[in-house]
C-alpha positions in Angstrom: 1.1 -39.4 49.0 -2.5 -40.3 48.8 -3.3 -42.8 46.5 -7.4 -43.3 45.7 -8.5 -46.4 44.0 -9.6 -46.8 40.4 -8.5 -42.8 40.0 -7.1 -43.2 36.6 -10.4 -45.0 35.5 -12.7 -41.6 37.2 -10.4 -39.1 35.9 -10.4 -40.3 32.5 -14.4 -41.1 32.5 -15.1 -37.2 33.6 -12.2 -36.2 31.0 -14.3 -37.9 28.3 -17.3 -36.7 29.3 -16.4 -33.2 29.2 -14.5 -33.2 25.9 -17.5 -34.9 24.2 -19.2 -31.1 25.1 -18.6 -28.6 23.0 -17.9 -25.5 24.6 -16.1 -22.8 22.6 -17.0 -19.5 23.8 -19.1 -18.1 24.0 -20.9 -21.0 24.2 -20.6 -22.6 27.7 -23.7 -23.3 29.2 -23.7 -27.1 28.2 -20.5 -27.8 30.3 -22.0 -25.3 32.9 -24.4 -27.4 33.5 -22.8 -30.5 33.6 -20.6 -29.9 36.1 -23.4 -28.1 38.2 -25.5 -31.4 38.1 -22.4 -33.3 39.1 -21.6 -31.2 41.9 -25.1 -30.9 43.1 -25.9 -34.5 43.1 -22.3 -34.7 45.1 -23.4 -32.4 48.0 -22.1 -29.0 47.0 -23.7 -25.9 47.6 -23.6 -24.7 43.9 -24.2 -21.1 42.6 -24.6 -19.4 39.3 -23.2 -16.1 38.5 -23.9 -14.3 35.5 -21.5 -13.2 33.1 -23.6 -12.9 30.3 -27.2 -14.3 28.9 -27.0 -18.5 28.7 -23.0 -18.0 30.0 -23.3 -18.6 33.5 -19.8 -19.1 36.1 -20.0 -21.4 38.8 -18.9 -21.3 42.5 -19.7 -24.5 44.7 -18.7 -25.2 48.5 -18.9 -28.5 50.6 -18.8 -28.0 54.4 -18.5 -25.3 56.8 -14.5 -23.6 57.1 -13.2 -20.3 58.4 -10.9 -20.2 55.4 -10.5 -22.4 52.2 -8.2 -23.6 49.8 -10.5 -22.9 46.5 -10.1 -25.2 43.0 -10.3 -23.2 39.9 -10.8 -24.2 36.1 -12.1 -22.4 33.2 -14.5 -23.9 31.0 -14.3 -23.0 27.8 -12.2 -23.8 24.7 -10.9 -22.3 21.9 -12.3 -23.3 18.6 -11.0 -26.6 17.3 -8.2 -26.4 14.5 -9.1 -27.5 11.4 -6.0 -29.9 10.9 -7.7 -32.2 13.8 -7.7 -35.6 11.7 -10.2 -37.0 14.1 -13.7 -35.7 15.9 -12.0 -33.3 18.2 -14.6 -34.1 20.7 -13.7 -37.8 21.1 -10.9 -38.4 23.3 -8.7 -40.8 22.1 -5.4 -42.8 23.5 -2.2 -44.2 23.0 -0.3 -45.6 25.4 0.2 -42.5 28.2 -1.2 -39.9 26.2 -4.9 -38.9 25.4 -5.6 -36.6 23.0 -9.1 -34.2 22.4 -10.3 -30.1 22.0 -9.5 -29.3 25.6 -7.6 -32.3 27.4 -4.9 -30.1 28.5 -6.5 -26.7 28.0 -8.1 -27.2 30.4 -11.1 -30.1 30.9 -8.4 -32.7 32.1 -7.6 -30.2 35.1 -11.2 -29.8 35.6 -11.6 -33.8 35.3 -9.4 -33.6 38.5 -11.0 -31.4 40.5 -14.2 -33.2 40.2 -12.5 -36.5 41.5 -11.3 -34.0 44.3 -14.8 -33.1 44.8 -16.3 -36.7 45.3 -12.9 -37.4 47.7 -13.9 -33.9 49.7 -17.5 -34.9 50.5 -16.2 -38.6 50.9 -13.3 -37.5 53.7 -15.7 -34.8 54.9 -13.0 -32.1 53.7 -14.2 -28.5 53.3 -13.3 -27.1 50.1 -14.7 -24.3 47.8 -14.5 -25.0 44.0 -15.2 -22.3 40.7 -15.4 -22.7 37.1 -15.3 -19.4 34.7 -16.5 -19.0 31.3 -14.3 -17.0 28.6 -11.1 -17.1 29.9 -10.3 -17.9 25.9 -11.3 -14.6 25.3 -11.4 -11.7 28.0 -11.3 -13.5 31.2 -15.1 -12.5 31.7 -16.0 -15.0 33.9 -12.6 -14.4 36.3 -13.0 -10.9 36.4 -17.5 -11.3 37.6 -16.1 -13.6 39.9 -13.9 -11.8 42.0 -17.0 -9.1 42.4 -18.4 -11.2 44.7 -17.8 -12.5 48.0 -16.9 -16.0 47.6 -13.6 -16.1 47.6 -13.4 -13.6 51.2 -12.2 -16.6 52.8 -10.4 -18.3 50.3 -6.5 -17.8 51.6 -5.2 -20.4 48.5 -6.3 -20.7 44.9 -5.2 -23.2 42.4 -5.8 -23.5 38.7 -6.1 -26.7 37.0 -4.3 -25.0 34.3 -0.9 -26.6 33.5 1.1 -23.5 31.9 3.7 -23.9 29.4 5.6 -26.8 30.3 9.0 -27.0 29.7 9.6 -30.0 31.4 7.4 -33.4 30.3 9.2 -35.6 32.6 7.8 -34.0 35.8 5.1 -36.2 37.7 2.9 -32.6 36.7 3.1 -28.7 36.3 3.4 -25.9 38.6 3.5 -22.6 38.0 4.3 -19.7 40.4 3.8 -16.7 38.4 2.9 -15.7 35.1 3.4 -12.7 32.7 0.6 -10.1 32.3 -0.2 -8.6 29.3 -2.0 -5.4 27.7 -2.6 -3.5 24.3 -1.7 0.1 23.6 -2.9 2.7 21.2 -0.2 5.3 20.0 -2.2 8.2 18.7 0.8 10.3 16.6 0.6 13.5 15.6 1.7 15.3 12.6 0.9 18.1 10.5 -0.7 18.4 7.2 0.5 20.3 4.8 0.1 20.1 0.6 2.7 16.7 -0.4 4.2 19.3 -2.8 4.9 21.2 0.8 6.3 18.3 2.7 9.0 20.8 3.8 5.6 22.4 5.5 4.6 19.6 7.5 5.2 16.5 9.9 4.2 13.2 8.0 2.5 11.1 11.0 3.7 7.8 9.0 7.5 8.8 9.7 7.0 10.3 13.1 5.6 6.4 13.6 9.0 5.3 12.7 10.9 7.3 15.0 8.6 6.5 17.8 10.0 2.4 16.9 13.3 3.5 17.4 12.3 5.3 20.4 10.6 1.7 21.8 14.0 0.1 21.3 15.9 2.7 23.6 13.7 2.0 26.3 14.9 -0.3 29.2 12.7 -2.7 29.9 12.6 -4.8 32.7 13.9 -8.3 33.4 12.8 -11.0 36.0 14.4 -13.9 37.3 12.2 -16.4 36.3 10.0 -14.7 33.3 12.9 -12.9 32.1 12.3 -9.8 29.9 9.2 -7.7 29.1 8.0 -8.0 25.9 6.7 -4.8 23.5 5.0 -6.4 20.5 3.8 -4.2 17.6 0.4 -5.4 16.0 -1.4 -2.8 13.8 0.0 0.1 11.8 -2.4 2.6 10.7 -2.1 5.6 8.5 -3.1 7.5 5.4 -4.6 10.4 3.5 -7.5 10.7 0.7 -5.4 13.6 -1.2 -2.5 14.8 -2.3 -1.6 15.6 1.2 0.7 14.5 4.0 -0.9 12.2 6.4 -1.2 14.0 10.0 -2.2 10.7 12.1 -1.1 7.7 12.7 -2.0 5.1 15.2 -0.2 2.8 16.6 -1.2 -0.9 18.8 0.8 -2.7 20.9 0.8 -5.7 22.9 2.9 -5.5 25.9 3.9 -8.8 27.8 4.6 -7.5 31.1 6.7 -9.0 34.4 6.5 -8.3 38.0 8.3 -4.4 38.1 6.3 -2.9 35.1 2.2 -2.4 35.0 0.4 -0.9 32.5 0.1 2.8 34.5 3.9 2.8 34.6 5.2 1.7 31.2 2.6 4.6 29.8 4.0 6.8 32.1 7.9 5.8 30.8 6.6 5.4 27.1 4.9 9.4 27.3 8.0 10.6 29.2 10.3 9.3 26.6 8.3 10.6 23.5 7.8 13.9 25.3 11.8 14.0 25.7 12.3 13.4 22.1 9.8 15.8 20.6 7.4 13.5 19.4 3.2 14.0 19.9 1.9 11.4 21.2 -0.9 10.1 22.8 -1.1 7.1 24.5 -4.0 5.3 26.5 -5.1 1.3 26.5 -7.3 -0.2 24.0 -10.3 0.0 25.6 -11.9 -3.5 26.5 -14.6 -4.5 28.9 -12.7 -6.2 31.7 -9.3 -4.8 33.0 -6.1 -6.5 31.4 -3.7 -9.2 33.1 -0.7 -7.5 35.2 1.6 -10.0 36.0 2.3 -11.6 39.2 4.5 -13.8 41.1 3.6 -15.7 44.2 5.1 -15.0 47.5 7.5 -18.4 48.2 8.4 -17.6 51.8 4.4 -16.9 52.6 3.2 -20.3 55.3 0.9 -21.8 52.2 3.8 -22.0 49.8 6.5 -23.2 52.1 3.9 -26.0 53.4 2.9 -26.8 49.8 6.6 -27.5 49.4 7.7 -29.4 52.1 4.7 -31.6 52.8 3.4 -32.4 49.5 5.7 -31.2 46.4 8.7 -32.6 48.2 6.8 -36.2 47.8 6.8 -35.7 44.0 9.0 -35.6 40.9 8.3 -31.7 40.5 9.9 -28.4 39.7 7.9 -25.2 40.1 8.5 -22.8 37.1 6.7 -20.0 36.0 4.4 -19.6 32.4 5.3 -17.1 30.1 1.6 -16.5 28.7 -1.6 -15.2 30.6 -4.4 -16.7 32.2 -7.2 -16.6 34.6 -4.3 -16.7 37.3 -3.7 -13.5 36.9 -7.0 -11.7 37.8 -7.3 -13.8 41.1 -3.4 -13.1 42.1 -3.9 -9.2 41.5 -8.0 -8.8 43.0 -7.6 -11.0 45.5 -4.0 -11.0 47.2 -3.8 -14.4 48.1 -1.5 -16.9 47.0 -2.5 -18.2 43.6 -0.3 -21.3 41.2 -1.3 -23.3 38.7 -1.1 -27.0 39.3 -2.0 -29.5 36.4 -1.4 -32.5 34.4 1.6 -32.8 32.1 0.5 -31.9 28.6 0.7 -29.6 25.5 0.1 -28.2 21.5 -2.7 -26.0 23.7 -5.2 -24.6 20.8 -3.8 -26.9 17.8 -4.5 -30.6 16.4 -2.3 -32.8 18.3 -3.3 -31.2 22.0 -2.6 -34.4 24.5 -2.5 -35.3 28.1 -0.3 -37.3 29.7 -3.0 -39.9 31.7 -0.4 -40.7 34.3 0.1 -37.4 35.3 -3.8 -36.1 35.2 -4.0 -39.0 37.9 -1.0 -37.6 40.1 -2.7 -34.5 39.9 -5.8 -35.7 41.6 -3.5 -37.6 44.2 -1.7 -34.2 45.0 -4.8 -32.5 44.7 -6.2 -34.8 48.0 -2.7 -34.1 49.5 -3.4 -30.2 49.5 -6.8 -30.4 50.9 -5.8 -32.6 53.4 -2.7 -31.0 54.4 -3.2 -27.4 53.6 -6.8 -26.5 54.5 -6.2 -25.1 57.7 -2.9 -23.5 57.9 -3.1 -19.9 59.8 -2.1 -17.4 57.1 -3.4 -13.4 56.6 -3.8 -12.0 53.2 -1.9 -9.1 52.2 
């Protein structure tokens, strides 16, 4: 393991610092350019890339490589919750846990990887770093940045992110795969008629509730680790302004999705199975500006994983799991086809009052953080 001097005392400064900026989305830009300035004064090569006007992603890289492992965090938050009995944007601590808007979710893990960054330029270690706006919302930054070219020779990505963590008495979190998800809209078809003619027509709002008890025939997949797919009905809508029978009805759907199903092939089973059954449907994605999550799992037998594992993880108190919810994970895994985990501090309550950080573990993350780079920077692997 590598241990670094006063790390708990850096990690916690830069933790601080960051919470004490507000940065809900869509309003980023004052983090943005913290961590550009820090980075800059640092050494990195630091680049801006658009997402929108004033919310700006940023890419950085310290020495010269052939191929990279690449440190990810998002910067933004979620708004704070209005049970926080203290300024949400003060960290404060107790014992082993720190607690603030964003210690776990995810400015500690981005803490970490600017300790990493000062240890890089210090050990002259290549390494190429990224920060994403939005990934709150719709993973606008993620999905900009993997329209450009600075991640061709990036062969391992890791998120500070910690995932859902189901086990608090690891040194920290990792995650090998996540669930994706999407949203459906069910357009259902009927047939007006006169309500004193029901016998005339197809009311919409009853063909709705055969197509429910269609949903619940259907066999959904299961995985190993992220066990089943999960259809989640949102938003019922249907009605008439007369005496009539309504002849439309739609339908939205969130679908959590594991490795087996993507959005084109549940569609595909949901329109076969309504079409077997007599029922008009039609059936496309809510439309959104940047593509939805699939899900993904990473590859355990590729070189980077196995080397991860017995080198570095094998030193540690870990267990790698896999997080039931989506994140910016998911857009590098699918664009990019490189091997992509989270790795992060032990922590949790993500987007409520009593968020927290366990310091301990935020400073074995930037210890196994130095281990990687170190270790893993120049292992000979292809991408799929």
């Amino acid at each position: 393991m590598t241990h670094i001097p006063h790390t708990t005392e850096s990690v916690m400064n830069l933790m601080t610092s960051l919470v004490a900026i507000p940065s809900v989305f869509p309003n980023e830009e004052n983090v943005t350019s913290f961590i550009e300035l820090y980075l800059q004064k640092l050494g990195f090569q630091v680049t801006r890339i658009s997402s929108e006007s004033n919310r700006d992603n940023l890419v950085a890289e310290f020495g010269k490589a052939k191929k990279h492992v690449c440190f990810y965090g998002h910067m933004d938050t979620v708004p704070p919750d209005p049970e926080w009995q203290q300024d949400p944007y003060t960290v404060s601590t107790q014992d082993d846990i720190a607690r603030g808007l964003g210690v776990t979710d995810m400015k500690g893990g981005i803490a970490a990887i600017l300790v990493l960054a000062e240890y890089a330029v210090k050990h002259n270690l290549p390494v190429k770093l990224a920060f994403g706006v939005d990934e709150e919302n719709i993973s606008l930054g993620s999905y900009h940045l993997t329209q450009t070219s600075f991640f061709d020779s990036v062969e391992f990505l890791i998120s500070a992110e910690s995932g859902q963590v189901f086990n608090e008495n690891q040194d920290f979190a990792v995650n090998y795969g996540r669930k994706g998800r999407f949203a459906l809209e069910v357009n259902i078809q009927g047939k007006n008629a006169h309500a004193a003619r029901s016998d005339l027509a197809t009311n919409a709002i009853l063909e709705a509730s055969r197509f429910f008890d269609l949903l619940k025939t259907m066999n959904l997949p299961i995985h190993e680790k992220l066990g089943h797919a999960q259809v989640i009905p949102y938003s019922v809508q249907s009605e008439t302004d007369s005496f009539s029978i309504p002849s439309h009805a739609t339908i939205k759907l969130n679908v959590l999705s594991v490795p087996g199903i993507t959005s084109d092939t549940f569609i595909h089973q949901l329109e076969t199975l309504c079409l077997d059954n007599n029922l008009q449907a039609q059936i496309q994605l809510v439309p959104r500006e940047t593509p939805y999550m699939e899900s993904y799992e990473v590859d355990t037998n590729s070189d980077i994983i196995r080397t991860l594992e017995t080198r570095i993880l094998s030193n540690w108190n870990v267990q790698p799991g896999y997080s039931i919810s989506v994140a910016d994970e998911n857009r590098f895994a699918y664009a990019l086809g490189i091997p992509v985990i989270s790795l992060g501090p032990i922590g949790g309550d993500d987007h409520t009052a009593q968020e927290w950080v366990s310091i301990s573990s935020l400073r074995k993350v930037v210890e196994v953080y130095c281990d990687i780079l170190e270790h893993i920077s120049f292992v000979p692997t292809k991408k799929k």
